[in-house]
N, C-alpha and C positions, 0 to 999 in steps of 0.2 A: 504493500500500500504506500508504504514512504516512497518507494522507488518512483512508483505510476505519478507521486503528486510533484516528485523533484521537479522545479522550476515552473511549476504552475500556482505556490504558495507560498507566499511570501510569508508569512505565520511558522508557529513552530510546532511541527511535529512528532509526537512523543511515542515510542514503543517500547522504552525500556521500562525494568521492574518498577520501579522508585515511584517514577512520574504520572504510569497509567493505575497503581493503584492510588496515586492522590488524588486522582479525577473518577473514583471508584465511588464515591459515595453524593447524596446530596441532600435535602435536611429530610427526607422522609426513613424509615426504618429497615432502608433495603440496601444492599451493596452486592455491585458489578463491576466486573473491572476489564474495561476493556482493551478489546486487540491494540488501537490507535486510539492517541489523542491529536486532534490537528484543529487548530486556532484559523477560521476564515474570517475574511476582511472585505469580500465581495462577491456580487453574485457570480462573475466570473470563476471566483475558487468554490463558492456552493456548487455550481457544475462541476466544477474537476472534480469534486468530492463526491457527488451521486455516480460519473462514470468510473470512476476508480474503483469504488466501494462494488457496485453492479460485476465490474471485473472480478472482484478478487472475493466475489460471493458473500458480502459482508451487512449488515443492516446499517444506516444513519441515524444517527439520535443530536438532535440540538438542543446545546446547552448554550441558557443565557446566564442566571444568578446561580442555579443549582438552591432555589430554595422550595423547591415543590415538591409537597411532601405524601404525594403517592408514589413515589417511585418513577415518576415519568422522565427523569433527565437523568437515570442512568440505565447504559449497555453492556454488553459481553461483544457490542460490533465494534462499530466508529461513534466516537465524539468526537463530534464537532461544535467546538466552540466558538461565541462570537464575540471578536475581538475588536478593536477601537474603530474599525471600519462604518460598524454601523451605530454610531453614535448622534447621528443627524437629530438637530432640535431646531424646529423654522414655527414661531409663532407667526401668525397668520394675523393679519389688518385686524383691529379692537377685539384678537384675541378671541374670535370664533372658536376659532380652530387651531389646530395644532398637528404641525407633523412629526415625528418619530423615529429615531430608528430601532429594531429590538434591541439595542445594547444598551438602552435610553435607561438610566433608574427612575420608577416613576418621582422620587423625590424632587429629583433635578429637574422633571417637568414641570412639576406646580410650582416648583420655584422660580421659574421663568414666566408661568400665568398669573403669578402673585399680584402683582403690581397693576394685574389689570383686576382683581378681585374674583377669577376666575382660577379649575383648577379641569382634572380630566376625571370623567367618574368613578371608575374605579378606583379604589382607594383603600387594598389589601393593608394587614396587621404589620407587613417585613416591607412596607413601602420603601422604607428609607436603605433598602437592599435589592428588590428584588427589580426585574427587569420588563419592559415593553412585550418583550417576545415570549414572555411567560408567561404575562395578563393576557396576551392575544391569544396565547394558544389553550389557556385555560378557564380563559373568560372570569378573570378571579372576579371578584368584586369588593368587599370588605366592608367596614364599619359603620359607612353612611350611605353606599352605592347604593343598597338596593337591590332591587330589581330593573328596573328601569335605567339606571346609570350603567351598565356594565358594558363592556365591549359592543358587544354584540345590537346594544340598542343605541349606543351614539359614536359609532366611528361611521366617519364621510367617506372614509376609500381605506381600501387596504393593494400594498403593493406584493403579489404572490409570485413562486418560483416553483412548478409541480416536477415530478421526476422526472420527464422525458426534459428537463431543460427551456421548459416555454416558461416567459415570464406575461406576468396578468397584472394591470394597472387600471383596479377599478375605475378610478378617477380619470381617467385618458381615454376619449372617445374614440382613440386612433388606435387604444392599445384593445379596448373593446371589442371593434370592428374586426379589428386582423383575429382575435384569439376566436370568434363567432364564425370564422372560418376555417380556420386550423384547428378547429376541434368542436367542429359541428358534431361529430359523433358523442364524443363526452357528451355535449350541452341536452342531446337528445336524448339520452339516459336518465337526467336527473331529470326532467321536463316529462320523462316518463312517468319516473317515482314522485312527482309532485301531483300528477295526476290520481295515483294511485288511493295516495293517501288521501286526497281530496272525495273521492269516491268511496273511502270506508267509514262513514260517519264515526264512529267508534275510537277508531286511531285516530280520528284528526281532534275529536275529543276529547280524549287523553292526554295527548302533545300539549293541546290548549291548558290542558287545566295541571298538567306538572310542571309549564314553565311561570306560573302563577308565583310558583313560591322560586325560591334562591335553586338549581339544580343542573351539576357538571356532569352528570352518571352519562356517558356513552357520546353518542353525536349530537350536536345542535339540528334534533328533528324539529323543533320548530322553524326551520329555514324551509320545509317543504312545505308549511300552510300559511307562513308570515310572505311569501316570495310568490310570483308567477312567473317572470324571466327566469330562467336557470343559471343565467349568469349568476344574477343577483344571490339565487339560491347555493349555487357556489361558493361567493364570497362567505355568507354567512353560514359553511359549516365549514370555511377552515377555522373559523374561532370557536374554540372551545375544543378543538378536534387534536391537540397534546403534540403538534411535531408530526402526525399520522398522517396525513393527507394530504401537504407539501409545505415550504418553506414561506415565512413572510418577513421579507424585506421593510418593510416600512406601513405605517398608520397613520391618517391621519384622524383624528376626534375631534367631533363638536364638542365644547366645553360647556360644564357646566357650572353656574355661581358661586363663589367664595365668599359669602356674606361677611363684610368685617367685623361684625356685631355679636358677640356669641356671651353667653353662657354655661359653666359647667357645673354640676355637680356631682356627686358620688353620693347615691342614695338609697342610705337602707329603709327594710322592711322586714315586717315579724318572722313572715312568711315567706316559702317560694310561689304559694298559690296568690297571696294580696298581688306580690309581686307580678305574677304573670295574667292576673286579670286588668291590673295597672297598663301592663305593656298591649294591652290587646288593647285598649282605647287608645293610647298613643301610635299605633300602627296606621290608624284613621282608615281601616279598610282597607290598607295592604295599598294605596295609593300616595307615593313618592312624593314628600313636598320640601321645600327650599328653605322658607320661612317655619318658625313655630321650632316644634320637635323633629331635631334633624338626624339624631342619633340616638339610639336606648343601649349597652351593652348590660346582658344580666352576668351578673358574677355570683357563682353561690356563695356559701361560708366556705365551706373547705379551700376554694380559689382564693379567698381572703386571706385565709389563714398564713399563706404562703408569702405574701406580702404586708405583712403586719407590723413587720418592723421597719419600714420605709417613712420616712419622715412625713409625706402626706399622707399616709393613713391615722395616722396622730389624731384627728378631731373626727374621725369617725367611730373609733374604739369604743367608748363608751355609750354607743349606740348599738355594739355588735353581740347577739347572744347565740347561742350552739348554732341556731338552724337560722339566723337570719341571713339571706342575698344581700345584696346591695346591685341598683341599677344606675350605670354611668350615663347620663343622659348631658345632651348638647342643645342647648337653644340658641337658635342663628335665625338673624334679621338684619335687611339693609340700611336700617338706623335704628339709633339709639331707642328712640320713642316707640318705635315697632318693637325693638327687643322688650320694651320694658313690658307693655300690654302683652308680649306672647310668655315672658316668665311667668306675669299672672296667672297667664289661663294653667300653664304648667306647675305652680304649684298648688291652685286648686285642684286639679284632677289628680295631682300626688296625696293632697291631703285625701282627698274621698276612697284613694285605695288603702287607706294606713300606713302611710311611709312614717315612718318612725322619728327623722329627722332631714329638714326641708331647707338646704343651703346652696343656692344656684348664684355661684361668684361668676362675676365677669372679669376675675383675676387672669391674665392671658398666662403670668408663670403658674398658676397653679392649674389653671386646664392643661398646660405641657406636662406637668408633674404628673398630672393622674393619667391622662392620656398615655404616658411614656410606661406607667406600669400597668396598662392594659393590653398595650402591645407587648410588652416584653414577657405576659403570661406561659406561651409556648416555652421561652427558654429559663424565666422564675421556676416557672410550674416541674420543667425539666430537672434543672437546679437539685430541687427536693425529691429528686426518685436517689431511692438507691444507691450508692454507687456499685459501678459493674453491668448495670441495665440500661436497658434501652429506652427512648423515651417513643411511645405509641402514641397516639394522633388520630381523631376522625374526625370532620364535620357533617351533621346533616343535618335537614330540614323539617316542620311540619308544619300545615297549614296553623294560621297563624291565631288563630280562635279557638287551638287545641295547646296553644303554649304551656298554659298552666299544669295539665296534666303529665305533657310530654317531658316534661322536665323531671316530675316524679317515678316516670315510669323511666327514662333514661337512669336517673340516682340507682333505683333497682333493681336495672340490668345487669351494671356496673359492679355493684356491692354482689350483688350473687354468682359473678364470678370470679369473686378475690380481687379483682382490682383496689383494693383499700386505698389506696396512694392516689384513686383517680379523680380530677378536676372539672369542673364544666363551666363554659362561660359564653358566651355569646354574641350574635350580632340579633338578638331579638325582635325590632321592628321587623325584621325577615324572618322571621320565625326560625332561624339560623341556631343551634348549640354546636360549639364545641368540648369536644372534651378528650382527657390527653391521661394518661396512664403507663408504666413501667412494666418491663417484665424482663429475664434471661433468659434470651437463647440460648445460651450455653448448655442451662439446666432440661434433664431430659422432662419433657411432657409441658414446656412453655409453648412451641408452636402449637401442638395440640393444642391445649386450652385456647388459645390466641383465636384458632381457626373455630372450633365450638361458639367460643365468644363473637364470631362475626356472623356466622350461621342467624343466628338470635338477634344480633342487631339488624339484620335483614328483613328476618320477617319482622322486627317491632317496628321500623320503620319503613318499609315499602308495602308491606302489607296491611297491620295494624293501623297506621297514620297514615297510609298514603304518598308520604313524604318521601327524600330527597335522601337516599344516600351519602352523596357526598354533595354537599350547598355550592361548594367555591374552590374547592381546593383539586379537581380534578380527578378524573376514574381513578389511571393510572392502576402499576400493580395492584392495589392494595384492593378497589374495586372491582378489578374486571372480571371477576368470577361471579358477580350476583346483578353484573347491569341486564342479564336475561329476566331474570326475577323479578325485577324492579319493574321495568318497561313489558315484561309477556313478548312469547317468542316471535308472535307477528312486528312489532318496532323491532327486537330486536334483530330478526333477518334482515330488514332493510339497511340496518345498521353494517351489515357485513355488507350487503350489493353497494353502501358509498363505499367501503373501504377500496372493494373491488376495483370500482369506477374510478378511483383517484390512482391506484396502487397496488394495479394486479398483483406487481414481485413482490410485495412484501417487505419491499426496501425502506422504507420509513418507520422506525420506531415500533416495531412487531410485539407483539404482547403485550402492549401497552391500550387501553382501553376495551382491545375484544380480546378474548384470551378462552383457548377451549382447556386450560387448564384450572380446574376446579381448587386447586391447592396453592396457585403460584401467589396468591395473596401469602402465604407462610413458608415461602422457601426464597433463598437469598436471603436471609432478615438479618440484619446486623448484629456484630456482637461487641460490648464496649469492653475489654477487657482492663483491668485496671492497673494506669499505668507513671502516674504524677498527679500527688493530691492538688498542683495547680489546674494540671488540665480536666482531672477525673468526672468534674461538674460538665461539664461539655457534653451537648449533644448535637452538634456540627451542624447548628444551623447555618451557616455561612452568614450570621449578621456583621459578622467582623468584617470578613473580605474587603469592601469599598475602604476601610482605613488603610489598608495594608500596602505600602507602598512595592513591595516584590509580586502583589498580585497579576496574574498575568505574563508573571516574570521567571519567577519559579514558584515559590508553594505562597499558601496564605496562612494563616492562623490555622483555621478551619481544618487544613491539608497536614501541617506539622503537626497538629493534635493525633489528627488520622493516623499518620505515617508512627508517630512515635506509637500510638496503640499497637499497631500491628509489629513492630519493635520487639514491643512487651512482651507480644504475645507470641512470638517464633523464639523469642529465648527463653519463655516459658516451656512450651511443649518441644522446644527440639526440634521441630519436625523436616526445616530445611536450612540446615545453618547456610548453604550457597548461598540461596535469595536473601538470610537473613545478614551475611556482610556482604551483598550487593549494596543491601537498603544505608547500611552503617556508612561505606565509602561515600554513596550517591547523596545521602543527607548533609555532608560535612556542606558543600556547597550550595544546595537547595536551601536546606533547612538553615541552618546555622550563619555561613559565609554573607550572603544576601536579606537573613532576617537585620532591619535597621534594628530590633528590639526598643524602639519608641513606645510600646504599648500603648497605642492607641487602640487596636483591636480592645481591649477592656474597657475605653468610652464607647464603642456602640454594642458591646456584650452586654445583656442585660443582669449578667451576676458576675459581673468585671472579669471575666478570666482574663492574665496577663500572658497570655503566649512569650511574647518578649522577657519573663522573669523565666519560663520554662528553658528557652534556646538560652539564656547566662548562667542558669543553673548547668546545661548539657556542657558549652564550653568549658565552664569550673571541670565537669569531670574530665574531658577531655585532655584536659592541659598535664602537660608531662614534666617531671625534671626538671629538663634545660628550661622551658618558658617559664617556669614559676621561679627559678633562679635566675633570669631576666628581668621578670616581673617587680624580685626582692631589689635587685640592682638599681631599676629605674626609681621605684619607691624610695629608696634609700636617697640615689644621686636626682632628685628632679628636679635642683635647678641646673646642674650640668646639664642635662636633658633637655628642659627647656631652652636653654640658650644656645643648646647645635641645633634643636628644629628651629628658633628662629632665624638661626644664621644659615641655615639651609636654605629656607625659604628668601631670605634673603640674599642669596648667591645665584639663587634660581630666578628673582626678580635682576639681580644688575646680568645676568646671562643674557635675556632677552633684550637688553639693551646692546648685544652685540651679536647673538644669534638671533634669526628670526624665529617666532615664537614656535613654526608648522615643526621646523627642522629642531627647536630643542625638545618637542613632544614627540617626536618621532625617534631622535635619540633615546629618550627614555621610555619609551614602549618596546623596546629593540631588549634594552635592560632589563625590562620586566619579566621578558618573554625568555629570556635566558637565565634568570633568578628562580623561575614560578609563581609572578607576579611577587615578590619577597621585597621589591624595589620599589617603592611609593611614585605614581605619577606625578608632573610638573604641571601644573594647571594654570594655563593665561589667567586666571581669574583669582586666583590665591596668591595674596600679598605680604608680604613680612609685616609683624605687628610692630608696635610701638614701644612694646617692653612696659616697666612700671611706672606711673605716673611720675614727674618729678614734685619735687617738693615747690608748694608754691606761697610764696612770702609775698613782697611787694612787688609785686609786677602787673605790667600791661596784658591784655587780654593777647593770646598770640596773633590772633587774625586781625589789630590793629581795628576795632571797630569802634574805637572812639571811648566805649566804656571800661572803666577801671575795673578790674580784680577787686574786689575789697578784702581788707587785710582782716586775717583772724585776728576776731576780738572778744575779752569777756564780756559772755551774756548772749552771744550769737547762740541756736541751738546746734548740738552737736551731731554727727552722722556717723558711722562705719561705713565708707566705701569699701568691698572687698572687688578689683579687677579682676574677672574671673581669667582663668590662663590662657581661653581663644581668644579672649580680646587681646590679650598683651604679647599672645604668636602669631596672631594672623589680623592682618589690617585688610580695609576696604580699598573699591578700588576709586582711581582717580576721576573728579567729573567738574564740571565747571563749577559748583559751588563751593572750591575748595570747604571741602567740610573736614572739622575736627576727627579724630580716630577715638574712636570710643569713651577711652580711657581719658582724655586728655576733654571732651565734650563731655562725658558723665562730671569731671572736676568743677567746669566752666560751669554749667546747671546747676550746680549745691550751690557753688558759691554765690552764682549770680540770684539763686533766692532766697540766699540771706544765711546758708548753714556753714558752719566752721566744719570739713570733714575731715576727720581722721583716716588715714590707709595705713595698713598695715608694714612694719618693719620684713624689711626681707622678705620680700614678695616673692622675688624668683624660686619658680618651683614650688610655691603655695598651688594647692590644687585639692579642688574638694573630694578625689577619689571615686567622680565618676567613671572616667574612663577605664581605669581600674577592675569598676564591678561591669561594664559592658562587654569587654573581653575575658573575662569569667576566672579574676583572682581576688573573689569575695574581701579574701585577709587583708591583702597590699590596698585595696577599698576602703577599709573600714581605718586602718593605721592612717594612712595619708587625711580623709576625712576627717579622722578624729584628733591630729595633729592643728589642721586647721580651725575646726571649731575651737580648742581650746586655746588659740591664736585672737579669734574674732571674739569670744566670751572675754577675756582679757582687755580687749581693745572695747570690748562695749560697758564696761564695766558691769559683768557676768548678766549681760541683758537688757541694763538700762537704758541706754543708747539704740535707737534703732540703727541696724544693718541692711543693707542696700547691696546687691551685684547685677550684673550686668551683662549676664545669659542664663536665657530659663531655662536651659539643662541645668546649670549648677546651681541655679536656686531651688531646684522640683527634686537635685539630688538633696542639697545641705537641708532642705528640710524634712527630709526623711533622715537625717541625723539629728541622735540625743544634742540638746545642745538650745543654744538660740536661737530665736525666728527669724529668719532671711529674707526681708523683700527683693522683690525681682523690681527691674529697674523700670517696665509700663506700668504696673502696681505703681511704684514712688513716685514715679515723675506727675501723672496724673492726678493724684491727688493731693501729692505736696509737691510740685518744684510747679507745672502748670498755671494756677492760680494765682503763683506768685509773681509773675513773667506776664510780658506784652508781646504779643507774635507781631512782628514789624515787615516779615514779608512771607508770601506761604509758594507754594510749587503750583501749578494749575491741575496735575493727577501724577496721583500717586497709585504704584503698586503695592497690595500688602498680603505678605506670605503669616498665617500663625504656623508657626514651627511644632511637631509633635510635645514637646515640654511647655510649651505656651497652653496648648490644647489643655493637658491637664491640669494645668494651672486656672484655667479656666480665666485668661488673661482679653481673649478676643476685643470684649468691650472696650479693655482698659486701650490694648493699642488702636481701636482702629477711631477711640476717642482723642488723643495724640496725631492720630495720621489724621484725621478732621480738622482737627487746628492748625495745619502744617499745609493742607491741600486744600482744594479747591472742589476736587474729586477724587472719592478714593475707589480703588478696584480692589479689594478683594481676591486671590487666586483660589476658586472655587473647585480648580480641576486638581490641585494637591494636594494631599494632609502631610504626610509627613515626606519631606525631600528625598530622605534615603541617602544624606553624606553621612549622616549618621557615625559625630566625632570623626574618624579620617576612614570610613568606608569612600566617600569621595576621592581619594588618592589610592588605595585600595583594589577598592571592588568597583569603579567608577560607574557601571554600565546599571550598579542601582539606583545612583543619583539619577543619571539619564532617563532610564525609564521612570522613574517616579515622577520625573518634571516635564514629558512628551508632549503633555499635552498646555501646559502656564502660556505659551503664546496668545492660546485664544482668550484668555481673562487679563492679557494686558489690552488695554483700550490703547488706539492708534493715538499718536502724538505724546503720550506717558513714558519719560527718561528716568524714572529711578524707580524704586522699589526700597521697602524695606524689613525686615526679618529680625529680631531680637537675639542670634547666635551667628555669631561673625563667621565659622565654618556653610551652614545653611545658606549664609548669605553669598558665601562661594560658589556654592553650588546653582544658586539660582541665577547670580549673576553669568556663569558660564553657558547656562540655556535658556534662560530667559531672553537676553539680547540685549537688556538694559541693565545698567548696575544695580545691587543692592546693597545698601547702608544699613546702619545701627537706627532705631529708633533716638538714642541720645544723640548722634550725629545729627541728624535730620532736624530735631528740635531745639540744638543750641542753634543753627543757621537760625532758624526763622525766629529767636527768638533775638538775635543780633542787635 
């Protein structure tokens, strides 16, 4: 397969051990691990990829997020992945509409319709991860969608690619025409089956009345009584149709309202019955509306319980007894006046069903707070299984006037067969539950049970209630064995004659929604084997992914979790030590080499896992002998250290002043390649620092601007400056605003608003012992850190004096040391040095990167309220989280800087010459792919405050 695709893919294609079982799992409870993995970028490589595959007898399966959780985005054929190609985002005139590409996160979408008070309707639990090509093929919908908002009822065109390689552009009257003749045969087949169904009153009244409620079980049969063209009726059953039926290139959707007006509250009741007769009046007839009640989620108690110690549940607590729910409801309205008459009406009809306690804030941070842990239930609720187990999942549906019961008879089900551990929660206006439960594979007689256990939710909900199998989340393995059951074998055959009709070979995604295996819902089924108390909480949803700057690159969180499980588990059982140091050599690089260890992946983890502490923990063991007697060296000698990297760096800067910069980077990539990369690259964009501030007495401002220094005096308040070591080794680079170097502008700033600071004696080779623990020599970490602290406790006089530095790596490390509080330098400046100061001239647009230690710092505001006062306009780089120079992987491992920053051009706005980043290495880094330099935030803000 790799052979046939040589020089038709520009993407990378993967068949070794390592790589195709990292791409073996995706968040549902099943793992396959396929022949190929291969990254497409365009329709052109989507064909090479159906004829290659066709050759070499192999099935396709597209992968967008990998967050779907029946098993529909993984194979034992080809993955094929979608990679930065189809990223296309084109808002359309007052934000009607909206086109797409599947690589699209929907996050990034509504945040592009934002600003016109518009968003796209669907709107799944794993938004803020999952992808366009997922929701089109699954027809997700989620929390406020509906029925009515989903795929299938407001997308204006869909861009499709079928097996034989015809591409279909609903929207193109030209592409229409030609495909109405090139495949007049197809159109007359399904123009058949629409006839058909129209002709059995029975089935067209079934169709009718189960897509009433929320419902993914099988093909979107209502395209055959909602459609008369068969075109049309085409388009609308490749959505919902899982990757089966053929390829979608691109979406466009009419948008629906983003009311700016909302509020939220989280509202208990006695009962789940008060509760669910509550919700059947708020549903208004199962008819979708904008204004009023726009969202209900029911949570039982036991989902509660799991979130109980989270700071917004605080003032709910003493409302909660054994068996009370709680229902999260959203009131949205286009002004204030409107919102306030629709809370009325809402907590009148809360009080008549006995809500217990009736608080509907228009707090916008505390609707994100509760909102944030009703999405994050899947992977909270996860969290609390077991460790060792797997975490199980289903959603389904029932008519929406049968709520109250269905929720008791689900409790029921659940409890009678041992699922103790299991959860339920909802998208309730849809008449939508979910609920999510543990169990081990490992252990003999779990699938059984598992399978027993689905048997029974079959008949209580397709039979008993009528209802939906699965609501939103797609057949997929897990379903395909009861969508006969569900729909009765007459839909069901038709269900086979489309598959037929789109996809005689069977080459798209096989076993995936029809499946004549009765059992394959409980084979494949993952096993968590246990393997680091950091990661053991994991159950690979991929919400981390989108932080992960190697994503794409080599592994992500999600994938070294993975990888390291199955680690665990071959050196457990023995069974193939070959493949087991295949995986050990192949991770040094994947896993470890290229992980930035930023942890960021634990800001969108919903129970923080820090993968990033996992890969420094591996290193620590990794490390042999010679580098930990290195390690004690450097520790011991680091300001000799210090002052060869920066006279390095500075040898390397006067070089280029007599080589040209191609030919001294090409010299030392020659080096590297003859060392083992052992040789650090030379980077145009990485400057020698300025070493330690000098001592400043009486003197002139250096940049001559008219204003005096003022001299320390008694009574001035006093500061700890600590220069962190990047800023005193590596300096910015040069730009018209002759701007100050870090250290020498962080001095300028105190002084110029009014503090007398203190720096530290013997700076060289002060270093808070981050870099230390990122290359995994815990010990030479803690000694160097803890050297410094009791340097800066000294100088603060043990604390009283605030302390100030000036990269949020080493303020995000030193406050993770016993010791004194360390302000980072957007913290200070913003709220004491700012206030004090007159901006006298600002830049017209600025770039602004938060660095992954800013992230966690939760700094965002601070700097991008600094870059407001500084600019005119600021941009934000939405397309990066964390850089990936990650301390000197930038000189290193460069190609993770690289790829982490691919994409930063398109979030500098045209005519924008600077940028700026709070860690002087990052700012290397972006300066060298960005195009534009980037400075220090205190650089930036002594200029203007000049």
């Amino acid at each position: 397969m790799a052979v046939r695709l040589r020089g038709q893919i520009k993407g990378n294609v993967y068949t070794d051990p390592l790589m195709t079982y990292a791409w073996s799992g995706d968040a549902s409870s099943y793992r396959l691990i396929p022949a190929v993995v291969v990254f497409v970028n365009s329709e052109d490589e989507v064909r090479a990829v159906f004829q290659a595959a066709r050759a070499e007898g192999l099935p396709v399966t597209f992968r967008a997020a990998g967050t779907s959780l029946s098993g529909q985005a993984v194979t034992d054929g080809v993955l094929a992945v979608l990679g930065d190609g189809w990223r296309k985002l084109a808002v359309h005139p007052d934000a009607a509409q909206i086109t797409l590409g599947p690589a699209v996160i929907v996050a990034e979408a509504n945040r592009a319709l934002k600003p016109f008070d518009k968003k796209i309707g669907p709107d799944p639990a794993s938004q803020a991860t999952c992808k366009i090509g997922g929701v089109v093929n699954n027809n997700s919908s989620g929390m406020c969608c509906g029925v009515a908002q989903n795929t299938y009822h407001t997308m204006a065109r869909l861009r499709i690619m079928l097996t034989d390689g015809t591409m279909l552009d609903s929207g193109d009257p030209a592409s229409r025409d030609a495909f109405r003749l090139s495949h007049a045969a197809m159109l007359e087949q399904l123009h058949q089956l629409h006839h058909e169904v129209m002709a059995d009153a029975e089935l067209a009244a079934l169709i009718r009345k189960k897509y009433r409620i929320k419902n993914t079980v099988g093909y979107s049969l209502n395209a055959l009584v909602d459609y008369h063209d068969p075109l049309d009726i085409l388009v609308h059953l490749i959505v919902g149709s899982e990757g089966t039926l053929g390829f979608v290139s691109e979406v466009t959707y009419n948008t629906v309202p983003e009311h700016p007006f909302k509020a939220t509250g989280l509202i208990p009741f006695p009962d789940p019955q008060s509760a669910g007769r509550a919700i059947i009046e708020m549903a208004n007839g199962g008819v979708q509306v904008t204004t009023g009640i726009t969202a209900a989620e029911y949570i039982e108690r036991r989902a509660l319980a799991t979130v109980e110690h989270l700071a917004p549940m605080a003032p709910l607590l003493p409302w909660l007894t054994e068996n009370s729910p709680a229902v999260l409801i959203d009131v949205t309205a286009p002004d204030a006046d409107t919102l306030a008459a629709e809370i009325a009406k809402a907590e009148a009809l809360l009080a008549r069903h006995g809500a217990t306690h009736i608080d509907l804030s228009t707090d916008e941070h505390r609707s994100h707070a509760l909102w944030d842990i009703r999405k994050g239930f899947f992977t909270s609720g996860g969290a609390a299984r077991p460790k060792g187990t797997s975490m199980l999942t289903e959603d389904v549906a029932a008519p929406i006037e049968r709520l109250a019961e269905f929720v008791l008879d689900m409790r029921k089900l659940l409890d009678d067969h041992g699922y103790d551990d299991a959860i339920i929660f909802g998208h309730a206006l849809a008449g939508n539950l979910h609920f999510q439960m543990s169990d081990n594979f490992s252990q003999p007689g779990a699938a059984e049970k598992f399978d027993v256990f689905n048997q029974e939710l079959s008949e209580l909900v397709s039979v008993r209630y009528g209802g939906s199998l699965k609501a939103e989340h797609g057949t997929g393995r897990a379903i395909a064995p009861f969508v006969e059951a569900e729909w009765g074998g007459k839909a069901y055959a038709f269900m086979h004659r489309i598959k037929a009709i789109f996809d005689p070979e069977g080459l798209l995604n096989p076993g995936v929604l029809l499946n004549d295996d009765k059992k394959i819902h409980v084979k494949n089924l993952k096993v968590m084997p246990l393997a680091d108390e950091v990661v053991d909480l994991c159950i690979e949803c991929g919400f981390c992914e989108p932080a992960c700057p190697s994503h794409h690159m080599t592994l992500t969180p999600r994938q070294r979790i993975a990888v390291t499980r199955e680690r665990a588990r071959l050196r457990e059982t023995g069974e193939d030590p070959a493949r087991l140091a295949r995986f050990e050599a192949d991770f040094q690089y994947a896993g470890m080499d290229t992980c930035a260890a930023c942890n960021l992946c634990s800001l969108r983890c919903p129970v923080g896992i820090e993968t990033g502490t996992l890969i420094m923990s591996e290193r620590a063991k990794r490390r042999g002998d010679a580098a930990r007697s290195v390690a004690r060296f450097a520790a011991d000698h680091r300001g000799a250290v210090e002052t060869m990297m920066r006279g390095g760096v500075a040898i390397a800067d006067a070089a280029r002043t007599i080589v040209p910069a191609p030919a001294l980077e090409a010299l030392t990539d020659t080096a590297r390649r003859l060392t083992g990369k052992r040789v650090p690259r030379v980077s145009r964009a990485l400057h020698h620092g300025p070493g330690a501030p000098r001592p400043r007495d009486t003197r002139q401002d250096p940049r001559k601007t008219g204003f005096p220094v003022p001299i320390a005096q008694s009574g001035r308040p006093q500061i700890v400056y600590f220069p962190a070591c990047p800023s005193r080794m590596f300096g910015a680079p040069k730009t018209e605003h002759n701007l100050l170097a870090t250290p020498e502008a962080m001095m300028v700033l105190l002084e110029r608003a009014g503090y007398e600071v203190i720096v530290p004696e013997h700076l060289n080779g002060q270093c808070c012992g981050q870099p230390f623990q990122s290359k995994g020599f815990p010990e030479q970490a803690a000694m160097v850190g803890d050297a410094l602290m009791a340097q800066l406790s000294a100088d603060s006089d043990a604390g009283r004096l605030p302390i100030v530095t000036d990269a949020s790596t080493c303020a995000k490390h030193l406050n993770g040391l016993s010791g004194s509080a360390v302000a980072d330098s957007p913290q200070f400046l913003v709220e004491q040095v700012l206030p004090r100061l007159t901006v006298t001239q600002t830049l017209p647009s600025l770039a602004v990167h938060h660095n992954c230690s800013a992230q966690r710092l939760a700094e965002q505001p601070m700097t991008e309220a600094i870059a407001r006062a500084c600019a005119d306009e600021v941009a934000v780089l939405s397309s990066i989280t964390c850089c990936g120079y990650a301390g000197d992987k930038g000189l290193f491992v460069p190609e993770l800087n690289a790829h982490a920053t691919r994409r930063m051009a398109q979030d500098i706005p045209e005519g924008c010459a600077l940028g700026v980043s709070t860690v002087s290495t990052c700012a290397s880094g972006l300066t060298e792919h960005g195009g534009i330099p980037f400075v220090s935030l205190a650089s930036l803000l002594e200029w203007a405050t000049r």
